[in-house]
C-alpha positions in Angstrom: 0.0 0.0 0.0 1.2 3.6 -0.9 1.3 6.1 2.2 0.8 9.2 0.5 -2.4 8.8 -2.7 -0.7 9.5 -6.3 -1.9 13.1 -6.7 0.7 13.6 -2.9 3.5 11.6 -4.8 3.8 13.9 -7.5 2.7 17.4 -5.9 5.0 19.6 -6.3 3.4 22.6 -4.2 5.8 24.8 -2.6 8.9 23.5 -4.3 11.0 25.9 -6.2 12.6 24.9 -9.6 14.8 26.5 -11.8 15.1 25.7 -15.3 17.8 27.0 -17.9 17.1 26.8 -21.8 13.6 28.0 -20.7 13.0 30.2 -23.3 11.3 28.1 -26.2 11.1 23.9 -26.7 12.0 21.1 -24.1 13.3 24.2 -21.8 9.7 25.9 -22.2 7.5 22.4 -21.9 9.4 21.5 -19.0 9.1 24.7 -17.3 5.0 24.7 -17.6 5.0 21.2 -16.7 6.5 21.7 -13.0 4.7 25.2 -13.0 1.2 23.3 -13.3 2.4 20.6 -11.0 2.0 23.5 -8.2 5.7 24.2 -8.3 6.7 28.0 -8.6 9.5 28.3 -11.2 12.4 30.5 -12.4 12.6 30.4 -16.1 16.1 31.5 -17.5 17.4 32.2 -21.2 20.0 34.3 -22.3 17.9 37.0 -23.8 14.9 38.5 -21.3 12.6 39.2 -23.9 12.3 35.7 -25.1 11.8 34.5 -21.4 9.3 37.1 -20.3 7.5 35.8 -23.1 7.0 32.5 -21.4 6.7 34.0 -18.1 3.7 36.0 -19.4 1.6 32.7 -21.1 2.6 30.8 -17.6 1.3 34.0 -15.3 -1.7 34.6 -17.4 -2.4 30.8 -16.7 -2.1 31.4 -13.0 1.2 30.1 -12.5 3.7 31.5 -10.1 7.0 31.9 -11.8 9.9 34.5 -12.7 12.5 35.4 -15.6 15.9 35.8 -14.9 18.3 36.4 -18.2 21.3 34.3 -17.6 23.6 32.8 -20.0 25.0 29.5 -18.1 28.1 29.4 -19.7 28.9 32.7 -17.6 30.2 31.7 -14.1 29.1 35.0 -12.9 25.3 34.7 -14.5 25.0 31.5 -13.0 25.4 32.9 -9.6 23.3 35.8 -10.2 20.6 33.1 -11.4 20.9 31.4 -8.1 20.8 34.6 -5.8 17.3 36.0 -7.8 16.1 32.8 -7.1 16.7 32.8 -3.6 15.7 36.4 -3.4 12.8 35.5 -5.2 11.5 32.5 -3.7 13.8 31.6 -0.7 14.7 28.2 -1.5 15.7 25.6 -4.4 14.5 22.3 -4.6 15.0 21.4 -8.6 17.5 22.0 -10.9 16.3 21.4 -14.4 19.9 21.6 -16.5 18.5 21.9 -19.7 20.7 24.9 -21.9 22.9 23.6 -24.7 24.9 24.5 -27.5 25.7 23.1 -31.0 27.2 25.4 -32.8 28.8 23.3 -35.4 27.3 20.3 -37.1 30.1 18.2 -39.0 33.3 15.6 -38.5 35.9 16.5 -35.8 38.4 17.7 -38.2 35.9 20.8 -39.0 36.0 21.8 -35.2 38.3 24.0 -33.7 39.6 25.0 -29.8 37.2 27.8 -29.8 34.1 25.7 -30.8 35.0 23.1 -28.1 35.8 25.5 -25.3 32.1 26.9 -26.4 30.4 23.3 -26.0 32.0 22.4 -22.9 31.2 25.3 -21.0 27.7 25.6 -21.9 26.9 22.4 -21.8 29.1 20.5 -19.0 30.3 22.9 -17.0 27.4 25.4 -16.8 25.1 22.7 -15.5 28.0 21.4 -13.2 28.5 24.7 -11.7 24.5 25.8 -11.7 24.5 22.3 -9.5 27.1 23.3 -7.4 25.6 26.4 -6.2 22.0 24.9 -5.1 23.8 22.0 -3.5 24.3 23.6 -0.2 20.4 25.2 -0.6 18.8 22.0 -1.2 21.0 19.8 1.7 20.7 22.7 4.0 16.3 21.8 3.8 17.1 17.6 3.5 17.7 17.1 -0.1 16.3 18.3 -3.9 16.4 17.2 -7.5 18.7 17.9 -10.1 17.8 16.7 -13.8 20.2 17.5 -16.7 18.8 17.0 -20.1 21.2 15.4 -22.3 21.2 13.5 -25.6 20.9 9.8 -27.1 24.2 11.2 -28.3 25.8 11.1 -24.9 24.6 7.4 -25.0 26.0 6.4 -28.9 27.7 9.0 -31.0 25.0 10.8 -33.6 26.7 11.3 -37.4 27.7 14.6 -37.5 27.7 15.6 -33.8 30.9 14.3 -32.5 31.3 17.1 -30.0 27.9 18.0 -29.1 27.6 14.0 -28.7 31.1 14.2 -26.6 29.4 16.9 -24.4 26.5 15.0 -23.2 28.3 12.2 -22.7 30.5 14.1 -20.1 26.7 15.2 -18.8 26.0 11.4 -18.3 29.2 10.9 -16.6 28.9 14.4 -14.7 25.1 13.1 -13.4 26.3 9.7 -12.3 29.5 11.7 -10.4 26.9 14.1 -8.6 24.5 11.0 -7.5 27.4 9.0 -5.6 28.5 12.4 -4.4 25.3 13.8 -3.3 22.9 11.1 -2.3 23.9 11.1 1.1 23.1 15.1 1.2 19.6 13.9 0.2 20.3 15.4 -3.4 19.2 13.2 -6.3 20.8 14.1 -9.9 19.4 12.1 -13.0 19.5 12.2 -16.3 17.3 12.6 -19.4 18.2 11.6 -23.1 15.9 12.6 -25.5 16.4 11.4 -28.9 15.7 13.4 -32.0 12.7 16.3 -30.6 11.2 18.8 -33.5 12.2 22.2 -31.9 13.9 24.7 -33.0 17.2 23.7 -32.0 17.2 20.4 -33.7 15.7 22.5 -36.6 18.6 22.0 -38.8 18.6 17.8 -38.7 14.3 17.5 -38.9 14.1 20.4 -41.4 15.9 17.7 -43.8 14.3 15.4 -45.6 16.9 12.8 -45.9 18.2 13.3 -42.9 15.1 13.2 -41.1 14.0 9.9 -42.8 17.3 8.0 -42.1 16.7 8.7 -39.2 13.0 8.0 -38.4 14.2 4.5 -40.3 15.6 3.3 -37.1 13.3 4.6 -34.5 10.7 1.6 -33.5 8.0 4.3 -32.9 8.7 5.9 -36.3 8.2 9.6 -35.4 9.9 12.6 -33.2 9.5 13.5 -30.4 7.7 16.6 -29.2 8.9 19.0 -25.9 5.5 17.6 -24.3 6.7 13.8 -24.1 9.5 14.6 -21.8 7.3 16.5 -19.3 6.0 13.8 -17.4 9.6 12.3 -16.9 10.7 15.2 -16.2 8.0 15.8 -13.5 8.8 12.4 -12.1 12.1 13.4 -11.3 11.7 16.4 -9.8 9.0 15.0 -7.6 8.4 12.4 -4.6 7.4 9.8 -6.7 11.4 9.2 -7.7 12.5 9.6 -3.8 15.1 6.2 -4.2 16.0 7.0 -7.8 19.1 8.8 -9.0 22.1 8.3 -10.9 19.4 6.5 -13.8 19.9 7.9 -17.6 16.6 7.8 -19.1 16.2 7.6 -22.6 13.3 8.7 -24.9 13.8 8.1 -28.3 11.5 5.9 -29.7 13.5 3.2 -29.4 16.5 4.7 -30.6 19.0 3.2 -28.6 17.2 -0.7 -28.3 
């Protein structure tokens, strides 16, 4: 027998999450999903405007949330992020690591050291550091959730992708690292990896016919994925109903990676 009903598992009523990438996509669908599971929610992008945007459709639909412009490959943003929040709100409880960067799609002898360095802090060490700081937040009230959203690629290498692919790879590694690390601190840190999702930042691989084919060839499920199929993962994670799970790398992809 359960002690608490469903509905308690997964309430997420006075919890405060804060969720990078927010601006548009998986960011975006994530961000409404805790909002209407009763969580309030700090929404962060690098550009205000495209935030506030959100913020606005997620107030007007009674939800209790904030925009903070933060770019998380800037150490000093990422504090800022972390301070509004607490100023905001008073406390962390989820950690949705969900910014990312690709600014280069071909082999590894097209990249250079400025492309890597660019990948690497936006997408591993952003969402380490961004960890980091609600660590002490989240142990200091008996524990919180951290989910970083990485990539099938992170799991098998996608064509094309080598370093975006390296990146979340590191972010599977970096999750597991933070689990052993932080589980006695009551802090769980899991993993999502979505495979190919039509938003705008996959734009460039879906927008192709070929492409898009070849790959819809080896997904079981034969179609993409939209932002709303990762919400209710996602809201598993950040909630009750996950209380012994962490260090786990989810995958939704179709089928992807059977």
């Amino acid at each position: 027998m359960l002690k608490t009903s469903l509905p308690e598992q997964f309430d997420l009523t006075d919890r405060v999450a804060i969720v990078t990438g927010a601006s548009r996509g998986i960011g975006a669908a994530i961000a409404g999903g805790l909002a209407a599971g009763g969580a309030r929610v700090v929404l962060s992008s690098r550009k205000q405007e495209a935030v506030d945007t959100v913020a606005a459709e997620l107030t007007s639909a009674g939800r209790e949330v904030r925009a903070v412009a933060a770019h998380v490959g800037d150490l000093d943003d990422v504090a800022r992020l972390v301070d509004e929040t607490l100023a905001a709100f008073g406390r962390i409880d989820i950690v949705v690591n969900n910014a990312a960067t690709n600014p280069v799609f071909g082999p590894l002898l097209n990249t250079d050291a400025g492309v890597f360095e660019k990948i690497m802090n936006v997408n591993v060490r952003g969402p380490l550091e961004l960890a980091k700081l609600a660590h002490p937040h989240m142990a200091a009230q008996g524990g919180g959730s951290v989910i970083n959203i990485s990539s099938v690629g992170g799991i098998r290498p996608e064509p094309m992708l080598g370093l975006y692919s390296v990146s979340k790879a590191a972010l599977v590694s970096l999750t597991k690292v933070m689990a052993s690390e932080w589980g006695h601190d009551g802090v769980r840190v899991n993993a999502i990896c979505p495979g190919l999702v039509q938003t705008t930042f996959s734009a460039a691989l879906w927008q192709n016919e070929a492409i898009v084919n070849e790959f819809l060839s080896r997904v079981p499920l034969g179609k993409m994925a939209s932002p709303d199929d990762l919400v209710p993962l996602a809201l598993f994670l950040a909630s009750p109903a996950s209380a012994y799970c962490t260090g786990a790398v989810f995958t939704i992809d179709g089928g992807l990676t059977i």
